[in-house]
TORDOKOL-37885 format. One record per residue (C-alpha): residue number from 1; residue in three letters; y, z, x. Coordinates in steps of 0.02 Angstrom, whole numbers, plus 50000, padded with zeros to 5 digits. Example, Ala and Ser with C-alpha at 12.3 -4.5 7.8 and 13.67 -1.06 7.14 Angstrom:
# TORDOKOL-37885
<1; "ALA"; <49775; 50390; 50615>>;
<2; "SER"; <49947; 50357; 50684>>;
END
This chain:
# TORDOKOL-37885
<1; "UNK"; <49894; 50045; 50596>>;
<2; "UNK"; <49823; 50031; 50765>>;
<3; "UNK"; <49788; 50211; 50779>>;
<4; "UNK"; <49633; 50179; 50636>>;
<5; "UNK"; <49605; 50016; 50708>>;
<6; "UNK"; <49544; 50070; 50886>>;
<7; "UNK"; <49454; 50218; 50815>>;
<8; "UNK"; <49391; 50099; 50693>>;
<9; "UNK"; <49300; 49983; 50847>>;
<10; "UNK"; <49206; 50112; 50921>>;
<11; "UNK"; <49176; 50226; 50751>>;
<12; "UNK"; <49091; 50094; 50648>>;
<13; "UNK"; <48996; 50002; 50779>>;
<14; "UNK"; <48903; 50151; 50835>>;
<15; "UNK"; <48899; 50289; 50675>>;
<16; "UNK"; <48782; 50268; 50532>>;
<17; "UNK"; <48813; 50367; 50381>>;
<18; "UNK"; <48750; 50350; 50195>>;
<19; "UNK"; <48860; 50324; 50042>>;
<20; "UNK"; <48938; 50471; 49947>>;
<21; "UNK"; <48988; 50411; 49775>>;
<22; "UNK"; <49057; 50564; 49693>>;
<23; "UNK"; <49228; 50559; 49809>>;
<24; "UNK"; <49373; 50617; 49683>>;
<25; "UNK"; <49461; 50455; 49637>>;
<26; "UNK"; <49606; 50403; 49509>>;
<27; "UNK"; <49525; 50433; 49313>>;
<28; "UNK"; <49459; 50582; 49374>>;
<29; "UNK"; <49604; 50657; 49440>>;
<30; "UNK"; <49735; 50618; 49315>>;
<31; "UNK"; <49605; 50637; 49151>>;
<32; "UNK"; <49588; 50812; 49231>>;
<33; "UNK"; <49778; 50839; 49197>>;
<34; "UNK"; <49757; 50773; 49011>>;
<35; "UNK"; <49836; 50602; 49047>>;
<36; "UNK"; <49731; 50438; 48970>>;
<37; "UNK"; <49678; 50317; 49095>>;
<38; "UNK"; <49633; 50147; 49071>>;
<39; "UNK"; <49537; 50025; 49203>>;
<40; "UNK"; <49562; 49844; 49187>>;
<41; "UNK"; <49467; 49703; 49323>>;
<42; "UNK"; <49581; 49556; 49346>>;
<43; "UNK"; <49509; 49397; 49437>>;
<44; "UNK"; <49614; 49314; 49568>>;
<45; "UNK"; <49628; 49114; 49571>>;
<46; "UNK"; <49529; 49132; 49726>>;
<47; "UNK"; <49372; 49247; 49649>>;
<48; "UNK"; <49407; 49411; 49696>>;
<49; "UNK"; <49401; 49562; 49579>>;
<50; "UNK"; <49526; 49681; 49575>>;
<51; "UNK"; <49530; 49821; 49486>>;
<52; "UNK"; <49687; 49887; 49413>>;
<53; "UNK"; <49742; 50062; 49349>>;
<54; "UNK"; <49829; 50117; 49189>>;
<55; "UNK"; <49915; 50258; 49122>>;
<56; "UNK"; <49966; 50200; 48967>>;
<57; "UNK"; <50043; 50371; 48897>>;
<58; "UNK"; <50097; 50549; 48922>>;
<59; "UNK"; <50019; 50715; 48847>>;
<60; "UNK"; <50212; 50762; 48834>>;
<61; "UNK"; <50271; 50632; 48741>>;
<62; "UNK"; <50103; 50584; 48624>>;
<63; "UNK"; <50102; 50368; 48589>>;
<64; "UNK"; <50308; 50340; 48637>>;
<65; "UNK"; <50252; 50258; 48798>>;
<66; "UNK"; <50132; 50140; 48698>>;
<67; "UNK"; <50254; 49998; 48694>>;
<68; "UNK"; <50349; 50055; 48832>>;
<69; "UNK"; <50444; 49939; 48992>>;
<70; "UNK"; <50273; 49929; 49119>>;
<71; "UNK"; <50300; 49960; 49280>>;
<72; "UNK"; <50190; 49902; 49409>>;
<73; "UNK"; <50160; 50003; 49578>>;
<74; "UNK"; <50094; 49938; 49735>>;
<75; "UNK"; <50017; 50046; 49885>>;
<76; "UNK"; <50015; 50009; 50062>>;
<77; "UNK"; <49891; 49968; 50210>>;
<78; "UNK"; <49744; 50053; 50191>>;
<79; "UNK"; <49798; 50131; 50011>>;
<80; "UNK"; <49763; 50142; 49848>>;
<81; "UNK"; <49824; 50188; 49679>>;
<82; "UNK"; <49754; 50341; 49730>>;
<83; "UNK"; <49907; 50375; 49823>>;
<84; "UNK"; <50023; 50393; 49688>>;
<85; "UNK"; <49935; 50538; 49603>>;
<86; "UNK"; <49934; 50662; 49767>>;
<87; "UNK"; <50076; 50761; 49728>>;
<88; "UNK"; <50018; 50809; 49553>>;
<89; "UNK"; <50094; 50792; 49387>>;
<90; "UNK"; <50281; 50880; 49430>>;
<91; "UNK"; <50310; 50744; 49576>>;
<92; "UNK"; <50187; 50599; 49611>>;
<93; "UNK"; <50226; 50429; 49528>>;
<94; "UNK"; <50104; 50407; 49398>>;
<95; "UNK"; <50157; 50570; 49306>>;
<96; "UNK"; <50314; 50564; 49340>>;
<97; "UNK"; <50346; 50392; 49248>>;
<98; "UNK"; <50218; 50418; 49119>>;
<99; "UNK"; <50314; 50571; 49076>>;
<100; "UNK"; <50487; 50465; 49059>>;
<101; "UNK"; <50392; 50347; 48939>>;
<102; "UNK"; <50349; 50187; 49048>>;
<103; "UNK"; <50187; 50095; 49043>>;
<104; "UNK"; <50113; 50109; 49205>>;
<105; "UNK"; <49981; 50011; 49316>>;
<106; "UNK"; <49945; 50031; 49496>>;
<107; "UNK"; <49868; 49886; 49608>>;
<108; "UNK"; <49722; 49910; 49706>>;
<109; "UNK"; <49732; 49784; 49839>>;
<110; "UNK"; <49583; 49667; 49870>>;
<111; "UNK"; <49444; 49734; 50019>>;
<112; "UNK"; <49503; 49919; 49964>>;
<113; "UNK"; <49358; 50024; 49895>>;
<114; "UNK"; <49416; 49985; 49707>>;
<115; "UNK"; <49402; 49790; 49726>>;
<116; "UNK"; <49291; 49758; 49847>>;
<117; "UNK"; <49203; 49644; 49761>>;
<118; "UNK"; <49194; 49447; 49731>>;
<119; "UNK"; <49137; 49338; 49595>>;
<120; "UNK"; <49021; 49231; 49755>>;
<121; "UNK"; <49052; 49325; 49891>>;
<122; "UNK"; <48964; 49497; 49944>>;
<123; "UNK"; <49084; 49626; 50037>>;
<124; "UNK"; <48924; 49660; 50176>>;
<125; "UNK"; <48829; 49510; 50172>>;
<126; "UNK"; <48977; 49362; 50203>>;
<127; "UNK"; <49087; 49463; 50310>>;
<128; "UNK"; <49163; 49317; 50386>>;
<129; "UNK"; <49200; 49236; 50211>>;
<130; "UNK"; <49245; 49396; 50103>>;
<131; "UNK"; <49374; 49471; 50233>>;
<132; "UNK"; <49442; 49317; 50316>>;
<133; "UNK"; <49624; 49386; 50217>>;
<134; "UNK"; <49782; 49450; 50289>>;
<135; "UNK"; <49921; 49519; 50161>>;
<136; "UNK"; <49997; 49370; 50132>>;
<137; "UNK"; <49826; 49320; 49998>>;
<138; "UNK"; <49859; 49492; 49932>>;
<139; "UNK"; <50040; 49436; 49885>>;
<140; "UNK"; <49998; 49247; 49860>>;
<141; "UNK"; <49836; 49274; 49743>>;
<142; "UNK"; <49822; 49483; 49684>>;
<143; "UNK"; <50028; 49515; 49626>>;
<144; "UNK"; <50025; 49354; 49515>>;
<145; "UNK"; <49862; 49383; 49439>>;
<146; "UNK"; <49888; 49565; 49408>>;
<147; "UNK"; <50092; 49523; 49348>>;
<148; "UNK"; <50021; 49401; 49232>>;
<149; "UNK"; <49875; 49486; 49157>>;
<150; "UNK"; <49978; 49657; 49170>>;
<151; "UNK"; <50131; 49556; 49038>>;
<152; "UNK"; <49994; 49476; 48919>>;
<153; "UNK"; <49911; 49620; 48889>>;
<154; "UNK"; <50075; 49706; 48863>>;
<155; "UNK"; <50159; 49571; 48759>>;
<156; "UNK"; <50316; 49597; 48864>>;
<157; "UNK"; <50417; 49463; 48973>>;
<158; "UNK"; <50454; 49565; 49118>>;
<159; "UNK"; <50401; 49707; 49209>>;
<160; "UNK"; <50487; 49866; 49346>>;
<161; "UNK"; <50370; 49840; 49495>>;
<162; "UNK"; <50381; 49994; 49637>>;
<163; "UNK"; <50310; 49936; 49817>>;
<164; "UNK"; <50277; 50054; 49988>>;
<165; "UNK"; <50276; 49984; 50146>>;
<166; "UNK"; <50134; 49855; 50110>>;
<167; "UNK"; <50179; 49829; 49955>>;
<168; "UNK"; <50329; 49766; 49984>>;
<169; "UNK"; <50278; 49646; 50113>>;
<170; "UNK"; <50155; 49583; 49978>>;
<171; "UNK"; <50289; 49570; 49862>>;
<172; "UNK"; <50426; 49474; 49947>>;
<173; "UNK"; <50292; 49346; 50015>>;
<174; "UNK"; <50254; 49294; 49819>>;
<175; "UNK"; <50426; 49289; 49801>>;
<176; "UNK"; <50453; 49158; 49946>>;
<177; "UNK"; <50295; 49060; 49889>>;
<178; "UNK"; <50327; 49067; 49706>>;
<179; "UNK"; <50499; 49099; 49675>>;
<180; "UNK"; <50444; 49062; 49468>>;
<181; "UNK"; <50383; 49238; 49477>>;
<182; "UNK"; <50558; 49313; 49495>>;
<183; "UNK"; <50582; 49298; 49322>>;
<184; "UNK"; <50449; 49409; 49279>>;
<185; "UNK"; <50547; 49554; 49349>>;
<186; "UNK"; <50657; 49689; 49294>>;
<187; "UNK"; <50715; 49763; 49463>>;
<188; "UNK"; <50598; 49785; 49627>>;
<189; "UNK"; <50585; 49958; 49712>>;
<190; "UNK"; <50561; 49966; 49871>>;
<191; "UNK"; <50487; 50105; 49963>>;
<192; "UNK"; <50508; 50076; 50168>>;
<193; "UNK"; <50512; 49882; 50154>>;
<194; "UNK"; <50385; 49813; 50277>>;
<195; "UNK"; <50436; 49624; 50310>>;
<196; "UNK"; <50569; 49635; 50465>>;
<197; "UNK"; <50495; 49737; 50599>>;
<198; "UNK"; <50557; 49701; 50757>>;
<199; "UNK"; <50649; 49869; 50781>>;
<200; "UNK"; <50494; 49964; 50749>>;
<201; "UNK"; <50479; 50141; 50844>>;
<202; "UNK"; <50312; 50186; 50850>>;
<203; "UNK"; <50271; 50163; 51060>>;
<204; "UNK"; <50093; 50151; 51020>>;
<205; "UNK"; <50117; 50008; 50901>>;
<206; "UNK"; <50251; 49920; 51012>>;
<207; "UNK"; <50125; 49939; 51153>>;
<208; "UNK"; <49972; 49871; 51066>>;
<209; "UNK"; <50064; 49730; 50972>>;
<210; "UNK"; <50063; 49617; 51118>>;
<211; "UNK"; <49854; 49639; 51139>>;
<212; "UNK"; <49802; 49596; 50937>>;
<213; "UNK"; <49741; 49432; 51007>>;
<214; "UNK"; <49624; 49530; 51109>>;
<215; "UNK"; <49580; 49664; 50986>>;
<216; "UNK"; <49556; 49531; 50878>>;
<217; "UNK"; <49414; 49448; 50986>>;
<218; "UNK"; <49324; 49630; 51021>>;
<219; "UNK"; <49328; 49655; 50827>>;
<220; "UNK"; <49265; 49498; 50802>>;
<221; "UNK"; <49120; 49510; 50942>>;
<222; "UNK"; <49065; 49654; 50844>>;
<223; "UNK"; <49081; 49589; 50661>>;
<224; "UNK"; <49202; 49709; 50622>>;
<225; "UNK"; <49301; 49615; 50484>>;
<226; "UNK"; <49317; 49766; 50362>>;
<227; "UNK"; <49449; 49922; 50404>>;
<228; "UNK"; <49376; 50062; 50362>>;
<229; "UNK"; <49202; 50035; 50267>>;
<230; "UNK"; <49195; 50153; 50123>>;
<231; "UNK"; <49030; 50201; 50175>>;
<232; "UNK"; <49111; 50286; 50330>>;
<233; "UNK"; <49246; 50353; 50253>>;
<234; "UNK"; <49139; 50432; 50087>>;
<235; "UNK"; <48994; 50512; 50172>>;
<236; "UNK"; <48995; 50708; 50127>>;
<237; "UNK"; <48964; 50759; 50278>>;
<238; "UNK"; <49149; 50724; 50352>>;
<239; "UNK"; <49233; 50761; 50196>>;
<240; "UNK"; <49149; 50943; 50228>>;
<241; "UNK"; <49205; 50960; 50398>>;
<242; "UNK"; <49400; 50919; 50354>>;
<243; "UNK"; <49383; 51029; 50202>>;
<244; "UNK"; <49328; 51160; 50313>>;
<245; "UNK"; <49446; 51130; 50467>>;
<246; "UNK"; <49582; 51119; 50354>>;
<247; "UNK"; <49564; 51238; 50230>>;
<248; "UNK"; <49696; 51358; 50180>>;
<249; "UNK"; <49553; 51530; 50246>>;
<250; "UNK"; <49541; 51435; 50415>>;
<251; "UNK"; <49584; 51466; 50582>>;
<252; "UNK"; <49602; 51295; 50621>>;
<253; "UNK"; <49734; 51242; 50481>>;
<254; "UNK"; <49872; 51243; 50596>>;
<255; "UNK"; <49767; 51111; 50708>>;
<256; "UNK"; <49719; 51010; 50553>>;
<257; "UNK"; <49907; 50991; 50509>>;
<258; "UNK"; <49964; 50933; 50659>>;
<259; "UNK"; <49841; 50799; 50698>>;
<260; "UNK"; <49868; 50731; 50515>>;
<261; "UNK"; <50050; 50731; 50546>>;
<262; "UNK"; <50035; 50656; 50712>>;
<263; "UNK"; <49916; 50554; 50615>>;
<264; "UNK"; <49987; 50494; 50455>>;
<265; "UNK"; <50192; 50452; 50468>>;
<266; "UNK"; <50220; 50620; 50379>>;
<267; "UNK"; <50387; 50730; 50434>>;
<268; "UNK"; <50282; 50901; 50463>>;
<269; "UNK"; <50432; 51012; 50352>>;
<270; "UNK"; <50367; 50869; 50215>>;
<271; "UNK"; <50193; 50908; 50208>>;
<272; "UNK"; <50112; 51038; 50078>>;
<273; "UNK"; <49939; 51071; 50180>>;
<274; "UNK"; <49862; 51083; 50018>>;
<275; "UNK"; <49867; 50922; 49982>>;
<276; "UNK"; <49774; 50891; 50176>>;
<277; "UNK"; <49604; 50884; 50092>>;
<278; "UNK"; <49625; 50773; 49928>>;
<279; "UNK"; <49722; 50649; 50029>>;
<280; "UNK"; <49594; 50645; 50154>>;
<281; "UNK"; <49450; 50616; 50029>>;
<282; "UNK"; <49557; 50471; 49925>>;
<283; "UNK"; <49603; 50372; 50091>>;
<284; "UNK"; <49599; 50278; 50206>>;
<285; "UNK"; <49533; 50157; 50065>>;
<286; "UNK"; <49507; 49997; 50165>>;
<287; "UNK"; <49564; 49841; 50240>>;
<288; "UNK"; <49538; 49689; 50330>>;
<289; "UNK"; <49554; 49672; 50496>>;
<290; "UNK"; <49677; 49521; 50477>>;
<291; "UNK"; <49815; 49628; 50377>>;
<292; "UNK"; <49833; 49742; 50519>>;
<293; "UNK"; <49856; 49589; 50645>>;
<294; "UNK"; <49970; 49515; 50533>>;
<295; "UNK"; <50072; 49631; 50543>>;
<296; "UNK"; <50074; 49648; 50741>>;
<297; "UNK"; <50151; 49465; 50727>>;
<298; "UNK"; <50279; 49515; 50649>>;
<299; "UNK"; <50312; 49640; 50777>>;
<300; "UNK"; <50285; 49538; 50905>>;
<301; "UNK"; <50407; 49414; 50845>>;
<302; "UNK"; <50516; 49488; 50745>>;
<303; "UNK"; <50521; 49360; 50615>>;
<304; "UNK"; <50432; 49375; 50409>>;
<305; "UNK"; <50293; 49243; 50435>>;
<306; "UNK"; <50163; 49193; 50390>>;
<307; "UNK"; <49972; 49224; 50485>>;
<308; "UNK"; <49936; 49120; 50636>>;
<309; "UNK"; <49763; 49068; 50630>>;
<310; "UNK"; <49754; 48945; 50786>>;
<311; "UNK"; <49852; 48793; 50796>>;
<312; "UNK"; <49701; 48690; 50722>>;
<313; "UNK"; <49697; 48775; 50566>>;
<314; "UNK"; <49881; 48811; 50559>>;
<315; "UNK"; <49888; 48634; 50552>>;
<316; "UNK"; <49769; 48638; 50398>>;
<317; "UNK"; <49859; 48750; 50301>>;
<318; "UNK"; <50045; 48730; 50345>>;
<319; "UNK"; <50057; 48558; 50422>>;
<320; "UNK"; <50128; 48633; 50572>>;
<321; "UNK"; <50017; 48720; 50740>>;
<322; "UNK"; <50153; 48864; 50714>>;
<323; "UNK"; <50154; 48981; 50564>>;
<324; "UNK"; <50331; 48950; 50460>>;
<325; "UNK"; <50425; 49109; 50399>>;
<326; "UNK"; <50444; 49164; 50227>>;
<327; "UNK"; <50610; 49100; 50157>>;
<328; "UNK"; <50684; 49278; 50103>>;
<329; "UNK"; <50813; 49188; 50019>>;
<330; "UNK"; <50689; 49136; 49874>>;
<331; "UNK"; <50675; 49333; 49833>>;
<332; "UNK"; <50832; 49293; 49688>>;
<333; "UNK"; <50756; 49481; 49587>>;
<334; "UNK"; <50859; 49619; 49586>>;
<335; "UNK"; <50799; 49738; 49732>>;
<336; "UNK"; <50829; 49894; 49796>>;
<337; "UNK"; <50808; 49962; 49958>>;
<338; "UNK"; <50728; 50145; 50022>>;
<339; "UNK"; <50722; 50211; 50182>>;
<340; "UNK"; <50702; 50361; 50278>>;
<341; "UNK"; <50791; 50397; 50453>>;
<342; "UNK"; <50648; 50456; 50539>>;
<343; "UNK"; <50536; 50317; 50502>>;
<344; "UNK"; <50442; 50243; 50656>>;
<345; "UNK"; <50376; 50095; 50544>>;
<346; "UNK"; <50512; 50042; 50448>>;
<347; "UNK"; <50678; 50064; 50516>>;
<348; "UNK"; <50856; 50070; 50478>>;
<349; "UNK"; <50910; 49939; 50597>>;
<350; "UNK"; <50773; 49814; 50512>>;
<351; "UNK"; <50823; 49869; 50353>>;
<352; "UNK"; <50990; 49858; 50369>>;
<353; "UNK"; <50961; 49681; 50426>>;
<354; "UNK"; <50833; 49626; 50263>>;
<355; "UNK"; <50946; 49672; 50156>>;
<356; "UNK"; <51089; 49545; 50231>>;
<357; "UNK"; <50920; 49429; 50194>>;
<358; "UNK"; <50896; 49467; 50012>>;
<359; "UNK"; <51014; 49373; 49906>>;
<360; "UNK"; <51027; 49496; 49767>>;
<361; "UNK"; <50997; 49688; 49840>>;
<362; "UNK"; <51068; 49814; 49699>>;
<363; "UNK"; <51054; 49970; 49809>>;
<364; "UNK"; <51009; 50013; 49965>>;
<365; "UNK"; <50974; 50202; 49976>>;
<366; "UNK"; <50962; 50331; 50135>>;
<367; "UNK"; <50837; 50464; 50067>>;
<368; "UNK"; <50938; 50612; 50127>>;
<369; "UNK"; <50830; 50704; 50246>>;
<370; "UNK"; <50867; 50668; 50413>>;
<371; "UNK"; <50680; 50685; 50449>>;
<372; "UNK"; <50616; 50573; 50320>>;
<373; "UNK"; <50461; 50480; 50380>>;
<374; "UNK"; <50339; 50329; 50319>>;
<375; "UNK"; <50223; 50432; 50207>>;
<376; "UNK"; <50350; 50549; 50155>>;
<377; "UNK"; <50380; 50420; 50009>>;
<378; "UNK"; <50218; 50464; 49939>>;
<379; "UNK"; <50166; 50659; 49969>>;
<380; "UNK"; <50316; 50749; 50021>>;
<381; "UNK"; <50351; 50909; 49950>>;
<382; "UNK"; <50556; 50874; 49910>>;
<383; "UNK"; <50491; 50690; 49831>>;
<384; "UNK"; <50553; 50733; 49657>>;
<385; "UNK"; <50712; 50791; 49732>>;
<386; "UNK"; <50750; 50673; 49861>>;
<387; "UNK"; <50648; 50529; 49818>>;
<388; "UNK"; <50612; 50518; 49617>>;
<389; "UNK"; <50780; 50579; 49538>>;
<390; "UNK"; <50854; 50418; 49601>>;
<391; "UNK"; <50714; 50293; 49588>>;
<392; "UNK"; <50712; 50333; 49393>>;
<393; "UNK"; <50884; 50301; 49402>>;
<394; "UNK"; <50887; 50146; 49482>>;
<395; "UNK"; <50751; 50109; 49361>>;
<396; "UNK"; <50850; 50149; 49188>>;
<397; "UNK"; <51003; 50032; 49242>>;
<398; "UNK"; <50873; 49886; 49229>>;
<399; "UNK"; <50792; 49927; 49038>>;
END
């Protein structure tokens, strides 16, 4: 987190590049592997646009899937739905559960590059306004829109929802805030559950933690509300210099693999360099600054809550000049747990200790690979063997 965030301060402030709109992105990718692809805007209660993915069927199993369980999948910081297609159609996600017949739709968080967008509000022009979010508006105002609009479309009660890192921490905030939504689900996967994180390993992250209050005012000083401006992250020029550093001809691969591991959370036996590239032009997909500081509260205190905006507005919004935690115990869906040994983010000591928080946890499962890491859960090369074979089955116990 902090890693993009510092480069972030000094990267936007003083480069200027222009907008390159033909970057691969989701419909592209999958239509090119014959799967239908369906994009739906939902609008929060708050105004924001989001726009949400669908693959609605599999080539291998014609219209089965049309009236299928959905199942609802949620990236992390910085992500986007493109980060369940990476692996292609033998391992990532969206294949993968197409292909076993479930209806499935992918969130893209508001301020990433797919809902960056406001019914009043423009992303550039009202920077204050339009990014003054942390997660917790993801999970309080995106998840119930897109859960609601996501069942009335489908004509179903309930739906399978799958969450990384983020996506969890989105998740079990709605929970706590709107325990009513509970009954909307089937069984909640999640994929290194971000709430608890006072046993985090990362030493750059446990150093910086402390400072966000000060990062926060630099950021600010420079009107840097939005993590990572798509207009940075598109232009063709850069996508052409990591194609060609990290291409499979070059002498430099080697180089480009270990900086992205070093980089990215991956476990370097994990990571298929041929994937370096496409994962490079479909991410990072944007932020605000605010998510990334809320979660350095929770390192820094080692409890889920919620954002501390200054004891005058805290005041405002919670009726206390302290943020209050999430009650955990509100999370009453059935929930399973994923982790990796190796991660620096997420680890098995916090873990360990959520799920003594969540009143009903149905599995808690130790991907076995002692060098399982944070982004392994998305792009590793053994996900359909350590990973997917029992997240489907997980996933059938609850149809």
């Amino acid at each position: 987190m902090y890693r993009i965030f510092l480069g972030t301060l000094l990267w936007v402030k003083f480069q200027t590049f222009a907008a390159d709109t033909n970057v691969a992105n989701f419909t592209d990718i999958v239509g090119s592997h014959g799967y239908p692809t369906e994009i739906h805007e939902v609008e929060t209660e708050d105004g924001y646009l989001l726009d949400v993915y669908r693959v609605p069927s599999s080539p291998k199993i014609g219209t089965k899937s049309a009236n299928s369980f959905p199942v609802l999948i949620n990236h992390g910081l910085m992500g986007s739905a493109e980060n369940f297609i990476i692996g292609g159609p033998s391992k990532a996600l969206a294949y993968v559960l197409a292909d076993k017949g479930y209806d499935v739709w992918f969130c893209n968080a508001r301020g990433s590059w797919h809902s960056r967008k406001h019914k009043t509000m423009d992303p550039d022009r009202d920077l204050h306004q339009f990014w003054r979010f942390s997660w917790h508006e993801i999970g309080y105002y995106d998840l119930p829109a897109t859960i609601d609009y996501i069942l009335n479309v489908t004509q179903k009660s309930k739906l399978h929802y799958i969450g990384h890192s983020q996506g969890t921490t989105t998740f079990f905030a709605l929970m706590a805030d709107k325990p009513e939504y509970n009954e909307k689900i089937h069984v909640m996967l999640a994929l290194a559950p971000s709430a608890l994180l006072e046993h985090i390993k990362d030493p750059s992250l446990k150093f910086l933690a402390p400072t966000y209050r000060y990062l926060q005012s630099l950021a600010e000083s420079f009107e840097i509300y939005e993590l990572v401006p798509k207009r940075l992250l598109s232009h063709e020029a850069i996508r052409a210099i990591i194609s060609s550093l990290c291409d499979s001809k070059s002498a430099t691969r080697i180089i480009c693999m270990n900086v992205f591991v070093a980089m990215s959370g991956f476990s370097e036996e994990q990571l298929d360099p041929n994937t370096i590239p496409l994962i490079i032009q479909t991410g990072p997909a944007g932020a605000s600054l605010y998510q990334v500081l809320h979660y350095a509260q929770l390192v820094n205190t080692g409890k889920f809550i919620k954002y501390d905006w200054s004891p005058k507005e805290n005041l405002l919004k919670y009726n206390s000049t302290v943020p209050p935690e999430y009650n955990l115990g509100h999370v009453t869906c059935p929930v399973a747990l994923f982790y990796g040994d190796a991660d620096l983010l997420t680890t098995k000591e916090d873990v360990a200790i959520l799920a003594t928080r969540l009143p009903n946890v149905v599995d808690v499962y130790r991907v076995p690979y002692d060098n399982w890491s944070h982004m392994d859960f998305l792009w590793a090369k053994d996900v359909d063997k350590l990973l997917n074979k029992h997240l489907l089955r997980v996933l059938r116990k609850f149809r």
